[in-house]
N, C-alpha and C positions, 0 to 999 in steps of 0.2 A: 677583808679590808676594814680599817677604821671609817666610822660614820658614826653623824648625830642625827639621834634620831629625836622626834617629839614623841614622850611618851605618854602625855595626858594635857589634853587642852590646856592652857593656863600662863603664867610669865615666865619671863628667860629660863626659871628654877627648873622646868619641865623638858629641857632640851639634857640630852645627855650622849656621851661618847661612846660607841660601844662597835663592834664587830659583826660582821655584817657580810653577810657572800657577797662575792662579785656581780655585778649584773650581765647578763649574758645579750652578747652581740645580733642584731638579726641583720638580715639583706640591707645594706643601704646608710647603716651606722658604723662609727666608729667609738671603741672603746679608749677614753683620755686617762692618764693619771694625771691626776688635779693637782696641781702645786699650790693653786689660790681660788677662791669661790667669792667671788660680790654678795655683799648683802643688804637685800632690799624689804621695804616695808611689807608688800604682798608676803615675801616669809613670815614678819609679825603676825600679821592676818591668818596664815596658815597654823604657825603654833597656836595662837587663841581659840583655834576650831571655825574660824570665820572663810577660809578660804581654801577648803579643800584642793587634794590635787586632780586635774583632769585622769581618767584612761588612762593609763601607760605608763605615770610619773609614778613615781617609792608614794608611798601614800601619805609616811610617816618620816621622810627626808627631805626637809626643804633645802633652797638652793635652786636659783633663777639661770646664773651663768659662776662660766669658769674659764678657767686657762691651765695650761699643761702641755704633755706632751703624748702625742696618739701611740699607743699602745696594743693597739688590733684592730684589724678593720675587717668588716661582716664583707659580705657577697655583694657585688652592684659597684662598689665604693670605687669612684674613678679617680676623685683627684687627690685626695690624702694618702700619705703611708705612712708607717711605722716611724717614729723617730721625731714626725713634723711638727714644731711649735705649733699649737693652735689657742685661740678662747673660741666661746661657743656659748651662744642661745641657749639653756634647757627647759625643758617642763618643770623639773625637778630634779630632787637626788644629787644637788650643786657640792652640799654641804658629805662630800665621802672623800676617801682618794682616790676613787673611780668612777666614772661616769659615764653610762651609752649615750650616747647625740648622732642624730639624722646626720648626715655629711652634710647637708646642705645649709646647714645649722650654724658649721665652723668655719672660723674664717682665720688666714693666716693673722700671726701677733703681726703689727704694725711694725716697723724698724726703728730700731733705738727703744723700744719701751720692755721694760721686763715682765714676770710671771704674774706681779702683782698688779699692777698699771691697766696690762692687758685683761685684768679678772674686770676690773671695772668697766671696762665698756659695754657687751653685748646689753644687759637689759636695759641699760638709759640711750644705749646709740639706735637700738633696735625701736623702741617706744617711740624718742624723740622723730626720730625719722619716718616711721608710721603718720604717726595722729598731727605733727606742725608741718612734712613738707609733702607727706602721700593725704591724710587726711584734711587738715589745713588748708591746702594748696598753696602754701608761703611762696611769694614770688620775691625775685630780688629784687630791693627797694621799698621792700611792705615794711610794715612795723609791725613786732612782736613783745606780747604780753605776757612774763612766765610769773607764776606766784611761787613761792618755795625756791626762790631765787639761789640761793645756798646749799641747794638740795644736791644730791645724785644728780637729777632729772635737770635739776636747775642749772647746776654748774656746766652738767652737756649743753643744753641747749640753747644758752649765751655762746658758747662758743661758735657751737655749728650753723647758727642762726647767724653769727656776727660775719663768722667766714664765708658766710654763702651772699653776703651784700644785704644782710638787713639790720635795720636800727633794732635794738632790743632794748625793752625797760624790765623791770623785776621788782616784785615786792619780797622785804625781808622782813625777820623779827629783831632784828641787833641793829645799832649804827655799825659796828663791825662788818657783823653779816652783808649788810649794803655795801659799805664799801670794798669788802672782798669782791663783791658782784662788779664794781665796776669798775674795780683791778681786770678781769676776766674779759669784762667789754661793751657789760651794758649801758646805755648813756645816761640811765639814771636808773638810782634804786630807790623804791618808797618802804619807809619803817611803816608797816600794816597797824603798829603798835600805838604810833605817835599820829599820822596822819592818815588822812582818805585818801587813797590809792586811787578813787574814780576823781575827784576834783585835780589834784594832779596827775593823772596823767591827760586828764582835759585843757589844761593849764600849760602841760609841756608838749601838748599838739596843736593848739590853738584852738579847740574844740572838735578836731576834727576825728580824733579818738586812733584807734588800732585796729590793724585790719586782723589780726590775730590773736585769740588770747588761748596758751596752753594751761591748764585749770585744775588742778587734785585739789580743791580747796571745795568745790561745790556749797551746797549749800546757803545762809546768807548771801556770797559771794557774788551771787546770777545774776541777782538784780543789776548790781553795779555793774559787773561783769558786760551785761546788755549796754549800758548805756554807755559805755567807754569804747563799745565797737564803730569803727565806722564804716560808712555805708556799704554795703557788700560783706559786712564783716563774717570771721568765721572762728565760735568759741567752742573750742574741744575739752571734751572734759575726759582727764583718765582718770578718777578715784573721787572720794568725797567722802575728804575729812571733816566736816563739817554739818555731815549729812544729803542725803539722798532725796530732800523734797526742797523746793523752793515754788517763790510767788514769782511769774514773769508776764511781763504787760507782752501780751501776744500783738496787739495794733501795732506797737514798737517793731513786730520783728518783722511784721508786714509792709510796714512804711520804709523801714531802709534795708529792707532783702538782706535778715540775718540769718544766717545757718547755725544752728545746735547740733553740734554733733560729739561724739564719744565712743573710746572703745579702749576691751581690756584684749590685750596680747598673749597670754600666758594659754587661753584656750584656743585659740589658732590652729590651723591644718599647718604640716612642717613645708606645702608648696608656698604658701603664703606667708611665712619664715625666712624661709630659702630667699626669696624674692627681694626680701626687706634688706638682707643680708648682701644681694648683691648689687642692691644700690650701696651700699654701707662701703662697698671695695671699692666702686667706681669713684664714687664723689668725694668719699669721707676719708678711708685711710690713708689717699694723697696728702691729705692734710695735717693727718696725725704726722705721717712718716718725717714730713717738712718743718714740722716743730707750732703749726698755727692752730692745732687743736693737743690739745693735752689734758687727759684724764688725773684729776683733781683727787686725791689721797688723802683721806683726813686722820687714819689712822689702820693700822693694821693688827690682828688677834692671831695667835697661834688656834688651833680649833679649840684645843681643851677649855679655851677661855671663848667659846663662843656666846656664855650667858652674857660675859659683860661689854660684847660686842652687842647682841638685840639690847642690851640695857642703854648701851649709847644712842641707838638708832631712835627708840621710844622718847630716849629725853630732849630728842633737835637740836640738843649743843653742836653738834658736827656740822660742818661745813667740805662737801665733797661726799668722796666713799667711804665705807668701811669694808676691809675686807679679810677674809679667812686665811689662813696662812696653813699648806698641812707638809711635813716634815719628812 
């Protein structure tokens, strides 16, 4: 099978095309050929040498999630068969034309959405829904806080946050970028660039802050972050672009009962996968199928061009996904 592989730590230049055996089936998986693979920043991280793959995943194939069509199924495998549209959660190995994944991993494509559409969802539907309405605790009627508003991440989770009954604000880099966000449904976007994201959204709550805030910005960000919460608040943090230490006045977190919390997906058991995935069917693909959520496209790569796909992803021009396309 055709696959990219990373052949030496380093930028886009080190990803290359190349052939590759198939990967073989065990109990309980199913074997996809990949029409389309999402591409997410933890891939960056993995070509750099910063974010190795867990146990089990290509070591040297990155590739988070996919879409396709199943192609064999291992022993145990109850509900897929041969033939069936699916996208799918992976460890790894996204980025080939073929791919093993737990069953419990794959979920049918949503209706009305195609190969590409569907590649985008599993790791922002799966994340978001993790760490804002399992980790979080988002109730409907709370207010949520997404920074990377234009993001993958961001553009999911304006939406699913919007459709589930809750006000959503977002920080962006562009007037653009904002207003794309509240094209999407947030009630207000702050340029991070131009103003203080903590005085307005203090300003656009009456002080009363956000019981939410979902965070890949870490770093600087905490401080503010804390005091934009309100009472009971709960700020999740899944990455840190900004860095991994900050200063936080702990009396603050003590006196209005905040929660810090965070976590990464990607090393997961596939029961606690499985799990994410079928809240994902009950609550969320009703919504896809109905037309009130919609995975956000910002551009598409054939594979051979997969350098200058991670080269878009690095420079945050994009707005939505980017994703892999294979032939």
């Amino acid at each position: 099978m055709k696959a990219v592989v990373i052949t030496q730590p380093g930028g886009p230049d080190v990803l290359s095309v190349v052939n590759r055996s198939m990967p073989e089936v065990g109990e309980g998986e199913v074997l996809v050929k990949v029409l389309a693979a999402g591409i997410n920043r933890p891939d960056i991280a993995q070509r750099k040498g910063y974010y190795p793959a867990p146990a089990g995943a290509p070591v040297d194939i990155p590739g988070l999630e996919i879409a396709g069509i199943v192609e064999y199924t291992g022993g145990q495998v109850r509900r897929f068969k041969v033939g069936d549209v699916v996208c799918a959660l992976v460890s790894g190995g996204g980025y080939a034309e073929y791919c093993m994944v737990p069953e419990g991993q794959c979920l049918p494509i949503p209706e009305g959405l195609n190969f590409v559409e569907a590649a985008a969802l599993p790791e922002t539907f799966f994340t978001v829904w993790s760490n804002v309405f399992d980790r979080g605790n988002l109730k409907p009627g709370e207010s949520l806080l997404v920074h990377g508003g234009s993001s993958g991440i961001g553009t999911t989770a304006i939406q699913m946050a919007t459709a589930m009954g809750n006000t959503v604000y977002v920080t962006a880099g562009t007037e653009e970028k904002c207003l794309f966000c509240e094209e999407l449904g947030a009630v207000k976007a702050f340029n991070y660039k131009k103003e203080s994201f903590k005085d307005r959204i203090l300003d656009s709550t009456e002080g009363k802050g956000v019981d939410v805030i979902l965070d890949m910005i870490g770093g600087n960000y905490t401080s503010d972050n804390l005091q934009v919460l309100a009472e009971d608040g709960r700020l999740v943090l899944i990455n840190v672009m900004n860095g991994r230490e900050a200063t936080i006045d702990l009396l603050e977190v003590m006196r209005r009962r905040l929660t810090i919390t965070g976590s990464t997906l990607r090393n997961r058991d596939i029961a606690f996968k499985s799990a994410i995935a079928q809240n994902l069917e009950k609550h969320i693909w009703p919504l896809i199928s109905a037309g009130k959520i919609k995975p956000v496209i910002y551009q598409e790569f054939p594979v051979e061009e997969v350098s200058k796909a991670h080269l878009l992803m690095e420079s945050s021009e994009h707005m939505g996904k980017i994703v892999l396309t294979f032939t």
